[in-house]
C-alpha positions as CSV (number, residue, x, y, z in Angstrom):
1,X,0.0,0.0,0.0
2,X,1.4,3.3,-0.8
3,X,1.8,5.5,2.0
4,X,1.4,9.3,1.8
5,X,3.8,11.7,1.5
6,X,4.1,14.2,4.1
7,X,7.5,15.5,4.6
8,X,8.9,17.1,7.5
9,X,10.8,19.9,7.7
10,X,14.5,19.7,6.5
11,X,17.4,19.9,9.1
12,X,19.4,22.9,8.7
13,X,21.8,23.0,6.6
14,X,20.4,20.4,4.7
15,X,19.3,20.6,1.3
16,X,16.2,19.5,0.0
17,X,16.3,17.6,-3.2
18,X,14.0,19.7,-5.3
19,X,10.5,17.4,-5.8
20,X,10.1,16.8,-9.3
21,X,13.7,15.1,-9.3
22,X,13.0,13.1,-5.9
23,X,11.9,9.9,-8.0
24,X,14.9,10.1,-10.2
25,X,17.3,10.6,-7.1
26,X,15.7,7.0,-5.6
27,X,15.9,5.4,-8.7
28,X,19.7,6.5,-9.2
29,X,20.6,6.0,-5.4
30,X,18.6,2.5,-5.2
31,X,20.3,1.5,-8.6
32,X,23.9,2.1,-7.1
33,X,23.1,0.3,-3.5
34,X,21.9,-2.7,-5.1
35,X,24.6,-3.0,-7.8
36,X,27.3,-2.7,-4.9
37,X,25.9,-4.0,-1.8
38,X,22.9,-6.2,-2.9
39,X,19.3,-5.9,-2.4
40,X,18.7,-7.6,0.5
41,X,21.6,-6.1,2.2
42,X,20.3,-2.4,1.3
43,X,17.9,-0.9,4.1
44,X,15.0,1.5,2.9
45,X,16.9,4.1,5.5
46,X,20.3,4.2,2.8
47,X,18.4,4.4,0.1
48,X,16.5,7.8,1.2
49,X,19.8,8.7,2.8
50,X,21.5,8.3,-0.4
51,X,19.3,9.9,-2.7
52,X,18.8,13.0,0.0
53,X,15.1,12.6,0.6
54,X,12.7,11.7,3.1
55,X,11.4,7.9,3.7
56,X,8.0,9.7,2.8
57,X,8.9,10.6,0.1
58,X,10.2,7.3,-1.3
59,X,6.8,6.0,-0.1
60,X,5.7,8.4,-2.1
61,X,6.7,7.3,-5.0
62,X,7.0,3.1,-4.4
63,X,4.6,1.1,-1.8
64,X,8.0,-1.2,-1.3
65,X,11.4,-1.7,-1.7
66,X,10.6,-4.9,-4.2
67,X,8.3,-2.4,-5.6
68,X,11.3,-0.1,-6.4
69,X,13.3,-2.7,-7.6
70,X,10.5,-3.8,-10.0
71,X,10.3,0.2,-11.2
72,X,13.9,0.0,-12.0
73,X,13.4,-2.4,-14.5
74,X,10.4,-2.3,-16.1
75,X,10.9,1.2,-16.6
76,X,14.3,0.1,-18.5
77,X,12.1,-2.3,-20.4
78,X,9.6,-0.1,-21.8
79,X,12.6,2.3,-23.3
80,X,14.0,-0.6,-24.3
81,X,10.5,-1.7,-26.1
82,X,10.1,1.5,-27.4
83,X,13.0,2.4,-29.4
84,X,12.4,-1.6,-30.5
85,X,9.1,-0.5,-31.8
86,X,10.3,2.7,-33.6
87,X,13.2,0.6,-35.5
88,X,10.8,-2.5,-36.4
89,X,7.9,-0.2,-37.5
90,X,10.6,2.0,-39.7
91,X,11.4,2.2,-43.1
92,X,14.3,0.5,-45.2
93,X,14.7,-3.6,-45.9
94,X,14.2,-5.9,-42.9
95,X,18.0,-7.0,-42.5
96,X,18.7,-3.6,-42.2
97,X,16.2,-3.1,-39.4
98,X,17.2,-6.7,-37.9
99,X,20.7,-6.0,-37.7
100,X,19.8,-1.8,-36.3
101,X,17.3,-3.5,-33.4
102,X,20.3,-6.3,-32.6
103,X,22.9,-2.9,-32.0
104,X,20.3,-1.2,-30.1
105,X,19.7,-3.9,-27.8
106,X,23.5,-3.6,-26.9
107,X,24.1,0.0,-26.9
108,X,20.8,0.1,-24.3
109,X,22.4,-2.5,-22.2
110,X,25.4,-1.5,-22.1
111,X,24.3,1.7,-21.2
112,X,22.3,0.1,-18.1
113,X,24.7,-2.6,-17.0
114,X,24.5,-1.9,-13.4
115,X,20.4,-1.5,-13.3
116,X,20.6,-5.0,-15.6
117,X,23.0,-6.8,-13.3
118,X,20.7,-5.8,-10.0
119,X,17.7,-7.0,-11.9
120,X,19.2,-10.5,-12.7
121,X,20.3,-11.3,-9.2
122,X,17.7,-9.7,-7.3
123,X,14.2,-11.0,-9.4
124,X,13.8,-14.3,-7.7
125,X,13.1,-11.8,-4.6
126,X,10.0,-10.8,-6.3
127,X,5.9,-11.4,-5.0
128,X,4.2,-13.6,-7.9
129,X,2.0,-10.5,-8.9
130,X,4.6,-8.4,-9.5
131,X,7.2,-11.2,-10.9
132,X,4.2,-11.6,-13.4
133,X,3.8,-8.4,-14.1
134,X,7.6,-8.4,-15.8
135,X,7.3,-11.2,-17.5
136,X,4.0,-10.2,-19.4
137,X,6.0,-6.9,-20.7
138,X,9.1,-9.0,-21.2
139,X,7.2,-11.5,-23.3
140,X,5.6,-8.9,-25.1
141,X,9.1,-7.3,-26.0
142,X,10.4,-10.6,-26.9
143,X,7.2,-11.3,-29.1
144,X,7.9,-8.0,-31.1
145,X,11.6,-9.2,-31.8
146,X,10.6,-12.5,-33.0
147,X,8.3,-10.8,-35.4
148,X,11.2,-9.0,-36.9
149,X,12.9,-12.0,-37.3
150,X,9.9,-13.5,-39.3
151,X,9.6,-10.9,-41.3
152,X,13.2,-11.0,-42.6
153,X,12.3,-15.0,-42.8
154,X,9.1,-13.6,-44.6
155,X,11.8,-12.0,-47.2
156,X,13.9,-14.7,-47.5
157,X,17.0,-12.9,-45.8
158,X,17.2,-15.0,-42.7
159,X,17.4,-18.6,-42.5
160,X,14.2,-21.1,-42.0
161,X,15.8,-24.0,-41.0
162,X,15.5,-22.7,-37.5
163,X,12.4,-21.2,-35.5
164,X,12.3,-17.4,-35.1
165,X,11.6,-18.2,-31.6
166,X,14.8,-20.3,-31.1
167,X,16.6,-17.1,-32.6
168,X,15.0,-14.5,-30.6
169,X,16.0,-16.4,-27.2
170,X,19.6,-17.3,-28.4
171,X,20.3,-13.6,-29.0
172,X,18.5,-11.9,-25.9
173,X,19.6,-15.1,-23.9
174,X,23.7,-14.2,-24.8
175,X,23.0,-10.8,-23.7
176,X,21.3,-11.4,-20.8
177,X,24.4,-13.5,-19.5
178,X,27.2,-11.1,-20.7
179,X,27.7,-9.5,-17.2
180,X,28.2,-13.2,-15.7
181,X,31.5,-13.6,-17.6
182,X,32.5,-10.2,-18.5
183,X,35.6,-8.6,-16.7
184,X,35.4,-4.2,-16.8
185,X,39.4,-4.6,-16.9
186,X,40.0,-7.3,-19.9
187,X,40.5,-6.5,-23.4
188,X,37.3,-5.2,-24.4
189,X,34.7,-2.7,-23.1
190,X,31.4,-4.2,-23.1
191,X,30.2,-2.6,-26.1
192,X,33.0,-3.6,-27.9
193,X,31.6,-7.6,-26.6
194,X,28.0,-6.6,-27.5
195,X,28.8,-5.4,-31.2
196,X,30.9,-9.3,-31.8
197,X,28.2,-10.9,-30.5
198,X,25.7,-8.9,-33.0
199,X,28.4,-10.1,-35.5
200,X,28.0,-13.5,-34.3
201,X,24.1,-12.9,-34.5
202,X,23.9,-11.4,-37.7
203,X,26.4,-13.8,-39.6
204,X,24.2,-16.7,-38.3
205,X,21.0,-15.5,-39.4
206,X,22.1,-15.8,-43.8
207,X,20.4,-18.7,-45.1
């Protein structure tokens, strides 16, 4: 349940982080904690320290700390789904679009790695309803990939031997595990990973 938001006064000397960025601050503070000391290890109390607000106003905002964590992501998710749309509803031939939609999903990612790496470790924490809830918009971003990929079967520029499903998992799957293995201080930045495995991707797709 989401508790109002009454805020007390500020201490002096204190600054007040100004309202319409209090969300923004939770989400970047809550973000951070996780990545470095874990959910479960991160207390409601640092967060709103952190991020320089009041705990009302973080109940403000999210009924729960899983709640929060769910925000995190799913708000990732429906950027991520929207720049998806944009580039499979565009213009231009489909392995054009394909191969665009595979980059985008690594520059987003790469771009998010810690919010990604909190979400992977930490959504097993999750209440049914609101584990559910991800997975609905996660399937529905996953459905609008594999539709891509049909439609470049459609045009005969990506091979039928295998099922546009099988592709859609094997690619998002690769991604998805990347921060298991990769190592900030080796050869290549993650970017640099993402675009070979698009490579990888791509290449395999030719009939």
């Amino acid at each position: 349940m989401t508790v109002a938001a009454t805020e007390p006064d500020v201490a002096p000397g204190r600054r007040r982080v100004p309202r319409g960025s209090a969300r923004r601050h939770i989400i970047a503070a809550a973000t951070e904690l996780f990545a470095r000391r874990g959910y479960e290890a991160t207390s409601v109390q640092e967060i709103v320290a952190a991020a320089d607000v009041t705990k009302g106003a973080l109940y403000h905002w999210f009924g729960s700390k899983s709640e929060l964590l769910t925000s995190i992501y799913r708000e990732l998710l429906a950027e991520q789904t929207s720049r998806l749309r944009d580039i499979a509803e565009g213009t231009g031939p489909v392995d054009e679009r394909l191969r665009a939609a595979a980059l985008d999903v690594v520059a987003h990612t790469a771009e998010h790695v810690d919010e990604l790496t909190v979400w992977a470790r930490s959504a097993h924490l999750l209440d049914d309803e609101q584990a559910e809830a991800t997975r609905r918009e996660r399937r529905a971003y996953h459905d609008l990939f594999r539709d891509l990929v049909r439609e470049g079967q459609d045009a005969g520029v990506v091979r039928t031997d295998v099922s546009a499903t099988v592709i859609t998992h094997m690619f998002l799957s690769a991604l998805g595990n990347t921060h298991t293995w990769f190592r900030p201080d080796g050869p290549l930045t993650f970017a640099e990973v993402g675009e070979q495995l698009v490579a990888l991707f791509v290449g395999g797709l030719r009939p």
